[in-house]
C-alpha positions in Angstrom: -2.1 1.0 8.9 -0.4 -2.6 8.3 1.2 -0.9 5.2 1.9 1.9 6.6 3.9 0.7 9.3 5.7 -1.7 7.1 6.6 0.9 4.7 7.8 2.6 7.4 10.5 0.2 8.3 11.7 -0.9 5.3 12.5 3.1 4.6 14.4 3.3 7.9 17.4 1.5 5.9 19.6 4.0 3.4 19.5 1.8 1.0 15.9 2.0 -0.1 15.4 5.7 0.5 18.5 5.9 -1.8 17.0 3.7 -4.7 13.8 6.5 -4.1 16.0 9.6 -5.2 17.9 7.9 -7.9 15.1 6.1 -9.6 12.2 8.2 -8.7 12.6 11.6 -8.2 13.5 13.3 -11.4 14.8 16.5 -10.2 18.2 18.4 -10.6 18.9 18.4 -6.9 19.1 15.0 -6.8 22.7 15.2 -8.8 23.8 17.3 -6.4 23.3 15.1 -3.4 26.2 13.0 -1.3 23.4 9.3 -1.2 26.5 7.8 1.2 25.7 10.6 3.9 22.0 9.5 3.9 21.2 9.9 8.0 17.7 9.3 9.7 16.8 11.9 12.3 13.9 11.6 15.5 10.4 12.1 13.7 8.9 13.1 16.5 7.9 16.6 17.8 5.8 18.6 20.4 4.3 21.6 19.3 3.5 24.6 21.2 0.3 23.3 23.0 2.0 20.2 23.9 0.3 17.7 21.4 2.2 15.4 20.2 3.0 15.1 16.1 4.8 12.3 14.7 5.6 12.5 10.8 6.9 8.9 8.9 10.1 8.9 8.5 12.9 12.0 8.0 16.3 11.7 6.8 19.1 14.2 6.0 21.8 13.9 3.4 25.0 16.5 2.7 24.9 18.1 -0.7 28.3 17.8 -2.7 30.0 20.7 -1.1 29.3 18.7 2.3 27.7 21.5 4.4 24.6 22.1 3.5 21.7 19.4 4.6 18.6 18.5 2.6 16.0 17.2 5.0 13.5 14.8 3.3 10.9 14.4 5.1 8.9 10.8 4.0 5.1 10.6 4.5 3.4 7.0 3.5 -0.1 7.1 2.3 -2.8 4.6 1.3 -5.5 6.7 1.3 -6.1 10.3 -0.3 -5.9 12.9 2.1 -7.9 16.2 1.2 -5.6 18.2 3.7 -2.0 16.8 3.1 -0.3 19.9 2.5 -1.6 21.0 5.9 -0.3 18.2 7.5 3.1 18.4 6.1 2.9 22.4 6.7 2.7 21.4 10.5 5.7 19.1 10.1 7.7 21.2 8.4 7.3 24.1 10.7 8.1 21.6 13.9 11.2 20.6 12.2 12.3 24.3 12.1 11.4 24.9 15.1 13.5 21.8 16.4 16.1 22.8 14.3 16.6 26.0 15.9 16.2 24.7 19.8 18.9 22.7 18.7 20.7 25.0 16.4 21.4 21.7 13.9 21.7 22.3 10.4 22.1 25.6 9.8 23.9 27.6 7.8 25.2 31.1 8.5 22.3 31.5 10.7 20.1 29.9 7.8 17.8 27.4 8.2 18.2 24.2 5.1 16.1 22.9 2.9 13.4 20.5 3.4 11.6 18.2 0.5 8.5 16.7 2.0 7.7 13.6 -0.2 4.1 11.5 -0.1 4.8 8.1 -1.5 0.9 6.9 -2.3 0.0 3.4 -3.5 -3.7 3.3 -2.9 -5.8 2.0 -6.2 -7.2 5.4 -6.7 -5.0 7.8 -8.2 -4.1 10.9 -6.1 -6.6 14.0 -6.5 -5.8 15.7 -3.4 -3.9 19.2 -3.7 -0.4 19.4 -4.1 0.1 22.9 -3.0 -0.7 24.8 0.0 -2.5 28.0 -2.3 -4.9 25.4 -3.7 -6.5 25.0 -0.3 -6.9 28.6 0.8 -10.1 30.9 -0.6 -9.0 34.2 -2.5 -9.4 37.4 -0.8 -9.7 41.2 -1.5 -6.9 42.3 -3.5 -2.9 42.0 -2.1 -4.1 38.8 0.7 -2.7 36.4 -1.2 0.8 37.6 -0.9 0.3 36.3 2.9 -0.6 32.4 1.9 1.8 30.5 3.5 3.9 28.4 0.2 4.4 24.7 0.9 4.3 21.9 -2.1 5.3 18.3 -1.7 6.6 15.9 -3.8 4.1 13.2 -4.7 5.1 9.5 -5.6 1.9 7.6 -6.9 3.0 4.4 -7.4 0.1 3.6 -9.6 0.8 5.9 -12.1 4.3 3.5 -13.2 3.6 1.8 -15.7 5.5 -2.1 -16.6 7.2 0.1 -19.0 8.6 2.2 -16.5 9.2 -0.1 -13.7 11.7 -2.6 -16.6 14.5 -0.9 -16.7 14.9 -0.1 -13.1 16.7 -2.8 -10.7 16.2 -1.7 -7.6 14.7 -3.6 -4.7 12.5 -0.4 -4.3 11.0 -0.7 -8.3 10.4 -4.3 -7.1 8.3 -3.4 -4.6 6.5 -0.8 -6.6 6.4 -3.7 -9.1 4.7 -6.2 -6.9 2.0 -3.9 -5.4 0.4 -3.0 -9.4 0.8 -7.1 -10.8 -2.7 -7.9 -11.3 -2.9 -11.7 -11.7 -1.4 -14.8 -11.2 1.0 -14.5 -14.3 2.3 -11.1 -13.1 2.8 -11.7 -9.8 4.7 -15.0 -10.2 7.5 -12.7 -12.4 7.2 -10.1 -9.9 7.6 -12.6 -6.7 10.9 -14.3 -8.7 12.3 -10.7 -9.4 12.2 -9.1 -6.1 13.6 -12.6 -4.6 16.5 -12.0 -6.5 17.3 -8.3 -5.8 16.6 -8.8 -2.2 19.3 -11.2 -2.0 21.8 -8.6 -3.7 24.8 -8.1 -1.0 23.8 -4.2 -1.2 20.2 -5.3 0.6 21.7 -7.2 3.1 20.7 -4.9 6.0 17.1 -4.1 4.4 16.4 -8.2 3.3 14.8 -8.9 6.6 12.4 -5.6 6.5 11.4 -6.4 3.0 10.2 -10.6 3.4 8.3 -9.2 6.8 6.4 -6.5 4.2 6.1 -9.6 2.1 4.6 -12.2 4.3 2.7 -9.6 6.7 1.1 -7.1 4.2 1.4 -8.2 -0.2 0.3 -11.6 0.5 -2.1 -11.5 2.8 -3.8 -8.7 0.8 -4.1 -11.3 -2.7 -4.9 -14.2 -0.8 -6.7 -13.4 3.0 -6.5 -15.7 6.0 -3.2 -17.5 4.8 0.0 -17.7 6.6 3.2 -18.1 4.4 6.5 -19.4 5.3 9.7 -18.3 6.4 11.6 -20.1 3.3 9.7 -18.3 0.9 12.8 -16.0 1.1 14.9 -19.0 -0.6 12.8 -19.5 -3.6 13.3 -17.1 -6.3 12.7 -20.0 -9.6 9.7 -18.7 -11.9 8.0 -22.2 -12.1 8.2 -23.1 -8.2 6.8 -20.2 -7.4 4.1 -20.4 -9.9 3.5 -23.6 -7.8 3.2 -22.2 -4.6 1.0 -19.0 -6.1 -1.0 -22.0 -7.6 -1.4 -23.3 -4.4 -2.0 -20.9 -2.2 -4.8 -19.5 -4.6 -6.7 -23.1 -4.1 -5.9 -23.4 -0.8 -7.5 -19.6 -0.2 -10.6 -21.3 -2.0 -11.1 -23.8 -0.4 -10.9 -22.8 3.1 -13.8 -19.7 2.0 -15.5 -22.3 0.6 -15.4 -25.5 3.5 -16.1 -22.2 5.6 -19.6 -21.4 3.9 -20.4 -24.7 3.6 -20.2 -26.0 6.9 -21.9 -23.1 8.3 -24.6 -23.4 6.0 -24.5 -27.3 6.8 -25.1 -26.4 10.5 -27.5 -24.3 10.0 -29.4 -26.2 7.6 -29.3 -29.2 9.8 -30.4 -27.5 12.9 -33.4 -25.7 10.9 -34.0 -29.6 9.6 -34.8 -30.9 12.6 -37.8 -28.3 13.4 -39.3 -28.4 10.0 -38.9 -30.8 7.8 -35.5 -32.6 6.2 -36.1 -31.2 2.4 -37.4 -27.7 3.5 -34.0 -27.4 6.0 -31.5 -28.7 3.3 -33.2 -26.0 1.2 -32.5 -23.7 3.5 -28.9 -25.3 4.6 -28.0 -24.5 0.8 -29.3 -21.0 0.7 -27.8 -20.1 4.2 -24.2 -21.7 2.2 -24.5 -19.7 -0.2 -25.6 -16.7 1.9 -21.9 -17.8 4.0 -20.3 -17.5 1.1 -21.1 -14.0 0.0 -20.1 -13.1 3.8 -16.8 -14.3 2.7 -16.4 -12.8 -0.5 -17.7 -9.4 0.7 -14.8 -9.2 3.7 -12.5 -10.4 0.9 -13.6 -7.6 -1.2 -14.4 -5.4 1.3 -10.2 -6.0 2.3 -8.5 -6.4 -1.4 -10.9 -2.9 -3.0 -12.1 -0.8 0.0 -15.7 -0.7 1.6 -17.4 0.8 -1.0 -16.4 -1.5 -3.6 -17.8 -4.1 -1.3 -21.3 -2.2 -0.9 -21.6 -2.0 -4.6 -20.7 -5.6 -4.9 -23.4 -6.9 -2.3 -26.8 -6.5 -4.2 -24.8 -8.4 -7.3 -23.7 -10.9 -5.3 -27.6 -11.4 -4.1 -28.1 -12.4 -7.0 -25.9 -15.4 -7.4 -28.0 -18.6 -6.6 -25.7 -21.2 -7.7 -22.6 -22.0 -5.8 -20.0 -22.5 -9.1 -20.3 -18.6 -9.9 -18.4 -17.6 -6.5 -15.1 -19.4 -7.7 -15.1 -17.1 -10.9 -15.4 -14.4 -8.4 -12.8 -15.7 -5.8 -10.5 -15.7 -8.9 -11.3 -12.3 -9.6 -11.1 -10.4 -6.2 -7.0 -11.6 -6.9 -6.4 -11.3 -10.4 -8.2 -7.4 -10.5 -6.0 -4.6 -10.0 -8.9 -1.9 -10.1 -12.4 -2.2 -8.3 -14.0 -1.2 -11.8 -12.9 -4.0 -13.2 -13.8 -6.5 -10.8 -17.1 -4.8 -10.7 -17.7 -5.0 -14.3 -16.8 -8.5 -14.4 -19.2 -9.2 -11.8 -22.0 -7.0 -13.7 -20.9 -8.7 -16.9 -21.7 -12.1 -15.4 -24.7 -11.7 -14.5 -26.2 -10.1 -17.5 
């Protein structure tokens, strides 16, 4: 929800939902569309039984004759949902309905187009249907004349490749950038490229939304339980950031690690005292090491999803040294996919 929320603001600024139709959506339309007249409109509506709906975010923008409006209508996911096209066949049909209480946007008597448009950037790629037929079970011959027609747009951002992302330079394909770089290396050039773009004069307004995304959602996710600074926003060389990534990787270590071992001190100490001094520092150790796994599975649990963090738990049982867990610290950052960290986990213990 922390994403979602944060995607949401940065997308309440023109600018970024206009990098999103020139650089992303590769569709005629797009040509036709007047980007300066970009205008956010109330996401919120009632329908008929009074429950309250609230889609992401919706924005209009005039077409080059100036009178017709394309409604875009934004929905953030980071999770696949089975149903979307429901869901945005719900919103669509409130907007109308708004529309026509308020008789905005129309044209002679017609109601204007609207382009509903999941932006996804969960590790899995998308599998859910893009089309309301999909959803709905055939029937005796002539029903299916009567399906009600909705598709959306879908944006997974996992599916750009480096390749793809290079030639753009937008503060959007920055972002896109910086949620699929999978290691140190990669996220150092990503960090030092968004920097820059966000400093652009044509971000000015949208600068603030994206370093809150930054500090309160990217980093936090790669390295848990860290705060980072406001002045991040000034750095933008390649080797000082490498040195604070470098740091804040270590730091992140060594606070899971003082964590597991004091707790596993305590513990060891306390057991000690009512049986014996080598029998409870036997024990202190195992109960660190047990501490640690804690760690790393909440870690996991938060970078891959819980189920890469069940799979991870009876490997992680098997671990009776301490020295493993940095290898595996190192890995919960530097893995974009939770098959890969998995296998490298399975691979080290063969």
């Amino acid at each position: 929800m922390e994403h979602d929320h944060a995607y949401k603001r940065l997308f309440s600024r023109p600018e970024l939902v206009a990098d999103l139709l020139r650089e992303f959506v590769r569709e005629p339309w797009v040509a036709a569309l007047d980007l300066a007249t970009l205008d956010r409109v109330g996401a919120s509506f009632v329908s008929a039984d009074l429950r309250e709906r609230e889609s992401d975010v919706i924005w209009r923008v005039r077409t080059a004759e100036g009178w017709l409006y394309v409604y875009l209508l934004i929905e953030f996911q980071s999770t696949i949902d089975r149903y979307m096209a429901v869901r945005l066949l719900v919103y669509v049909g409130l907007l109308y309905q708004d529309l026509i209480a308020r008789g905005e946007g129309l044209s002679a008597g017609r109601l204007p187009p609207v382009v509903p448009i999941v932006l996804y950037n969960g590790e899995r790629r998308w599998t859910a249907a893009r089309e309301m037929a999909e959803l709905i079970a055939p029937g005796p011959g002539g029903l299916e004349r009567y399906r009600p027609a909705l598709r959306y747009l879908l944006l997974d951002e996992g599916r750009y490749t480096e390749a793809d992302l290079a030639p753009l330079r937008s503060l959007l394909a920055a972002v896109f950038r910086l949620e699929g770089s999978a290691g140190s290396e990669p996220l150092v050039r990503a960090l030092a490229l968004a920097l820059r773009t966000a400093r652009e004069a044509r971000y000015a307004e949208v600068r603030a939304s994206f370093l809150t995304w930054l500090r309160r959602v990217l980093l936090p996710g790669r390295f848990p339980g860290l705060q980072f600074p406001e002045a991040l926003s000034e750095v933008e060389d390649e080797v000082m950031l490498a040195e604070r990534v470098k740091e804040w990787t270590q730091t992140w270590r060594e606070e899971g690690l003082k964590q597991g071992l004091e707790q596993g001190r305590e513990q060891g100490l306390e057991q000690g005292r009512e049986q014996g001094l080598e029998q409870g520092l036997e024990q202190g150790l195992e109960q660190g090491l047990a501490a640690e796994r804690r760690m790393l599975l909440r870690l996991i649990g938060r970078r891959f999803g819980a189920a890469t963090a069940e799979a991870a738990e009876p490997l992680l049982a098997r671990i009776a040294r301490p020295e493993p867990f940095e290898s595996v610290g190192e890995w919960v950052i530097d893995c974009r996919e939770a098959e890969d960290f998995l296998a490298r986990l399975q691979t080290l213990l063969a």
